[in-house]
N, C-alpha and C positions, 0 to 999 in steps of 0.2 A: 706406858709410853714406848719404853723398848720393844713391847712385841708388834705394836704399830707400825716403829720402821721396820722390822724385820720382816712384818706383811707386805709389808708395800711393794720391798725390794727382793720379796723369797726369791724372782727366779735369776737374779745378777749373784747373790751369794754359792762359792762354790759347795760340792757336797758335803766336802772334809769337813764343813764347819759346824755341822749338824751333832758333831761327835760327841758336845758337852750339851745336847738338848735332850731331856728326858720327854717320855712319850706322854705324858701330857701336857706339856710345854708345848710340844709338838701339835698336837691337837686343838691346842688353845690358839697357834699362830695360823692352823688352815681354817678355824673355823671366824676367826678374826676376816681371815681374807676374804673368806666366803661372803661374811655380812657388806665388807668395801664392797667388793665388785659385785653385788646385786643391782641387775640394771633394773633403774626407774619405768620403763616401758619393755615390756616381753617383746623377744622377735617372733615374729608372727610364724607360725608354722616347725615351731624350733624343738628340737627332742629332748633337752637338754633342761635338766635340773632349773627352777627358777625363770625358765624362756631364757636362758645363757645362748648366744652364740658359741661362744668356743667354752673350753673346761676352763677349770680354774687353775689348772698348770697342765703343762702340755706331757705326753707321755713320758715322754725322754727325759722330761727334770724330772719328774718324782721318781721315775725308775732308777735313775742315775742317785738320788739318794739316798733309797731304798736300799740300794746294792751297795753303798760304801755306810750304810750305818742299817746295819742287821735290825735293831732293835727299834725299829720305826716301822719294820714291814708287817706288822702285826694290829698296828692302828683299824678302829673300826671307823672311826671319824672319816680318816682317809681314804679310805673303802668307800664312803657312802657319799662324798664329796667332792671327789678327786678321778678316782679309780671308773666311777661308772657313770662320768659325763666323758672320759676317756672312752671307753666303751664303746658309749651312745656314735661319742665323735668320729669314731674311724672306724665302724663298723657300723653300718646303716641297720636296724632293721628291718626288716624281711627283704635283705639284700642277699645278692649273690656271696658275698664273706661273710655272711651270718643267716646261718640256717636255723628255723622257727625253735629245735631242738635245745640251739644253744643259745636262745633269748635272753636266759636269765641264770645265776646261779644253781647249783642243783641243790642247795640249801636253802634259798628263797624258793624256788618252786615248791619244795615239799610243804615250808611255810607257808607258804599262800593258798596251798589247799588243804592242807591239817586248819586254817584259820574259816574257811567254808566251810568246812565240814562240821566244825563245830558250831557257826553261826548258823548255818543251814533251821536244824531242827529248832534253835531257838523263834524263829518267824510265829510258829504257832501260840506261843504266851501270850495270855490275856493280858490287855492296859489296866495296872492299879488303878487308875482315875475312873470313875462312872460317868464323869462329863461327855455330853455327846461331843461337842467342840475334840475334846482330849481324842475322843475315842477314833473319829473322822482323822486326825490328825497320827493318831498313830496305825491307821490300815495303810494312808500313806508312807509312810516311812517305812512300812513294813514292806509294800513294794518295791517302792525303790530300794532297798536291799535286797530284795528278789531278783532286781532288775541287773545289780551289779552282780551279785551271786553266778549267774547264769553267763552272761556275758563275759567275766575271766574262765569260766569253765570252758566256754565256745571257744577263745583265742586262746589257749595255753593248750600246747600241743599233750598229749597223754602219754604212759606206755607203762609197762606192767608192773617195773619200782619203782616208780611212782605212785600209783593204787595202791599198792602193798603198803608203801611206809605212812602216807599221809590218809589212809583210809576214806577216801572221797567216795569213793562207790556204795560202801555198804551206807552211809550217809543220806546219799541222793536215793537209795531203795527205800529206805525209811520214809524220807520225804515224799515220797510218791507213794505209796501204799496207806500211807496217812489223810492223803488227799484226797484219793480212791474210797477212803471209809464213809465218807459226806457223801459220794456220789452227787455231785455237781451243787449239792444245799450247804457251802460253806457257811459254819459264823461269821460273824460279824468283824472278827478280831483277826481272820486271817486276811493272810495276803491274798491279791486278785492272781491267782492263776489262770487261768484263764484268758486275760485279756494277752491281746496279739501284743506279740513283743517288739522293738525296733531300739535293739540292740545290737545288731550285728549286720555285714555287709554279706557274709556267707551266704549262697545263695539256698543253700539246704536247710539252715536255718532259719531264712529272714521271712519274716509276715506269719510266724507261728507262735500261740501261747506258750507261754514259759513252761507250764504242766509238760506239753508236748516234746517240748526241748529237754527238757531234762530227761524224758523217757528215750528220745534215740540217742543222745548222747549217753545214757546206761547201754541199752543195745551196742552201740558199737563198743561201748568199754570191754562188754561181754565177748567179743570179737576177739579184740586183743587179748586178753588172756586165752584164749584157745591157741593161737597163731607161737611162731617161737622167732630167733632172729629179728632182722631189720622188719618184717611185716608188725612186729609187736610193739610200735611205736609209730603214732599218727606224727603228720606234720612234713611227708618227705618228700621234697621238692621232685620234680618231673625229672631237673636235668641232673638230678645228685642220685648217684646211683646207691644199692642195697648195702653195698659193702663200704661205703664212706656214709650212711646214714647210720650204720651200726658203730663204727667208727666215732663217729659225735656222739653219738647217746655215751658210748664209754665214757669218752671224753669228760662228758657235761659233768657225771655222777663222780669224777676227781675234782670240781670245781666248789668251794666253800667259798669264796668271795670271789669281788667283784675282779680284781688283781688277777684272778687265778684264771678267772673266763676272759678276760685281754690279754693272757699270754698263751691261752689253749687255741684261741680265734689267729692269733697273730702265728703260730705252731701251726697251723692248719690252713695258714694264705699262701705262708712259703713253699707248703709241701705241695699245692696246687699249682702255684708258677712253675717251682720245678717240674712238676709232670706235664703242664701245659709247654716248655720247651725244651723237655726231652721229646714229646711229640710230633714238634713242628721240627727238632733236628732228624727225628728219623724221616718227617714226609719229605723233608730236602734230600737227603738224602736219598732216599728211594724213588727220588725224581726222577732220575734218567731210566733207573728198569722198568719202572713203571707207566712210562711215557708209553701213549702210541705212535709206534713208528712203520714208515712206506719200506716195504721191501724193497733192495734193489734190482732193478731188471736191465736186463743187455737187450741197446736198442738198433737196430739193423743202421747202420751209417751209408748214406747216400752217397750222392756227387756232392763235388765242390759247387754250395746254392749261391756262391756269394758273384754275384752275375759284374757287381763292379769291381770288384777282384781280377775279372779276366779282360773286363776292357780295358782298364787302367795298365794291364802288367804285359799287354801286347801278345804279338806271337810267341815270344818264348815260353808263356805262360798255357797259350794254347797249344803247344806244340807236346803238354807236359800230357794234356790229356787225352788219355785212352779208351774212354768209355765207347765210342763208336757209336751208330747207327745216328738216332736225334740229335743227339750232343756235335756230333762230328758236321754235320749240315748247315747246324747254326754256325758255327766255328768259321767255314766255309765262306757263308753269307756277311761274316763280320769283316771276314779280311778281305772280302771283294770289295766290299762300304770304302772300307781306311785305304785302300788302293786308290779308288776314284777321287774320294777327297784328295789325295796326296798329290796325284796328274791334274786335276785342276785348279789347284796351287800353283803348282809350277808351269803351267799355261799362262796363269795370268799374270805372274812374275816376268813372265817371256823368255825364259830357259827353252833353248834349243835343244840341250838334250836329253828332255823328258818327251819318254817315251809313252805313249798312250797303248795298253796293250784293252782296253774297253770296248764296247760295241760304240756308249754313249759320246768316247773319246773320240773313236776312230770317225762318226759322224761329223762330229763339229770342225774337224782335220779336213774332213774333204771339203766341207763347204767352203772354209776359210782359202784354200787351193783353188776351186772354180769362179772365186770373188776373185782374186788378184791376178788369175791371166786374162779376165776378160778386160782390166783395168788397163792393162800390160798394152793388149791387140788392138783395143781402141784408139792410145794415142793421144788420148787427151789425159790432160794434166787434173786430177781431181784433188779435192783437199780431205782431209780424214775427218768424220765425223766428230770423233773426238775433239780434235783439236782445229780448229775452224783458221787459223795463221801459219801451216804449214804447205808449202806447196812442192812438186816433185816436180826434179830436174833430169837433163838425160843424163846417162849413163848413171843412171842410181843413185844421183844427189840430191839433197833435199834442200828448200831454204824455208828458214824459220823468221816471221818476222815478230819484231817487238809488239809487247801486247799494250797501245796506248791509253787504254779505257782502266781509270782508277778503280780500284778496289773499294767498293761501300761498306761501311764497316757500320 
């Protein structure tokens, strides 16, 4: 009953309190918890132990426990429940933070081919049973063990300790040299090699017999051991260069659980961010030398172009310029313009002493002169165009009469 609620409520209790749980205790409460939170319906598409969406505790409580009670960080339980649905969780695989190299423990990896290598040769054993029923039933199952056989060899990356310690290679020689002995008239009791396989996405692999498969997958094993450094380990991503592919191989081969490869992954996102903005600090950086820039050139300076600058500021302003020849013509021509406006202003104001020094002036002067002596000699009294109620008296006076006709508005 006690360990119930302490399941239920693992991640609200603080770390300290772990200090009087002995580590099977400890293992009896994750695996408690494990059994509660198993969901009734898998999530579809999910990487995680059971079809879990998320782990069974999140990184940071177990780690935080782990680290204030030494004598828990050794659990295999937690390791296998805890530890590598953390893993799964924040490292995608075959994502950009988790390169094919460091998939899995390098103690599992060797396990899992040391476990092929020995099931390999057993496929050939005859069925105790003489029933044909038995017999039919177990060629099947001998394939599909063939099937799976081959298919973790295809997706589990290789490299040279690896072959060494788990012995896969001289394994899969046997296996094929054994097969070769029949020359294509197998018993009864082996597996169908032969038949095309659809086990894999690989496109080097896919649509070929298992036989086949396992021959160039020997072939290139044989590769790699020839080769030395990062070439001596398949699996390395295009954008990941040779010297951080050798880099993780080390890496992996320090990793014995599951604990050990989420904090070698997690060791290995930080040192990439930092290098990705120490980066973008030097390309900032080196923004401005590196920029293309316009030389600059000296550009011959004209006249003054700004043409309503010299109307607006008058003769003083023309008076300032000395360029000569075109310039000085226009200049000329402007203030003969503002002269004429200016006299025939003051003509139609009726200022007697504006002076008309124009030709256009001096015209309209004379005419206006040979209108009023002939007006003069005649003797008769006329009224002004303009103003149709004015009429002229002698000796130069005028009389004005009132205008009786209303204004229409």
């Amino acid at each position: 009953m006690c360990e119930r609620v302490i399941a239920a409520n693992l991640e609200r209790y603080p770390a300290e309190c772990f200090c009087i749980v002995g580590e099977r205790q400890w293992e009896s409460i994750v695996t408690l918890k494990y059994r509660m939170t198993s969901p009734i319906v898998k999530s579809v598409g999910s990487t995680l132990s059971d079809g879990r969406r998320n782990p069974l505790l999140s990184d940071k409580c177990i780690q935080e426990i782990e680290e204030h009670n030494p004598h828990l960080d050794k659990s295999k339980v937690a390791d296998e429940l805890v530890w590598k649905d953390c893993t799964d969780f924040r490292f995608k695989r075959e994502g950009v933070s988790r390169p094919i190299v460091m998939d899995k423990p390098w103690n599992v990896q060797v396990r899992r081919m040391k476990k092929v290598a020995t099931n390999l040769p057993l496929l050939f054993c005859e069925p105790k049973e003489d029933n044909t029923f038995e017999a039919g039933k177990h060629l099947s199952i001998q394939t599909n063990k063939l099937h799976n056989y081959t298919t973790a060899l295809i997706s589990s990356p290789m490299s040279v300790p690896l072959l060494l310690e788990s012995g896969i290679g001289k394994s899969v020689k046997k296996f094929i040299k054994e097969c070769k002995k029949h020359n294509s008239s197998f018993p009864t009791h082996f597996p169908l090699v032969n038949t095309v396989a659809n086990n894999t996405q690989n496109p080097k692999f896919r649509g070929k017999p298992y036989l086949t498969q396992l021959e160039m997958l020997l072939s290139e094993w044989k590769l790699l051991a020839n080769v030395k450094g990062a070439d001596a380990c398949s699996g390395r991503h295009r954008n990941t260069s040779k010297e951080q592919h050798l880099k993780d191989l080390q890496k992996v081969q320090q990793t014995t659980q599951w604990r050990d490869l989420f904090h070698a992954l997690n060791e290995r996102e930080q040192v990439t961010i930092q290098s990705r903005g120490a980066k973008m600090r030097k390309i900032r950086d080196n923004l401005e030398s590196d920029r293309h820039t316009i030389k600059a050139t000296n550009i011959k300076k004209m006249g003054n172009r700004k043409l309503g600058g010299r109307l607006l500021s008058g003769d003083s302003h023309l008076a300032k310029s000395s360029n000569g020849g075109v310039n000085s013509v226009k200049i000329s021509k402007l203030n003969m313009i503002r002269q004429q406006s200016a006299s025939q202003k003051a003509r139609m104001r009726g200022d007697p002493a504006s002076k008309t020094s124009t030709f256009s002036s001096s015209i309209a002067s004379s005419s206006g002169q040979k209108k009023k002596i002939q007006s003069l000699s005649s003797g008769v009294n006329h009224t002004s165009k303009r103003n149709q109620r004015t009429f002229a008296l002698g000796d130069g006076k005028q009389m004005k009469l009132p205008n009786l006709k209303r204004r229409r508005r």
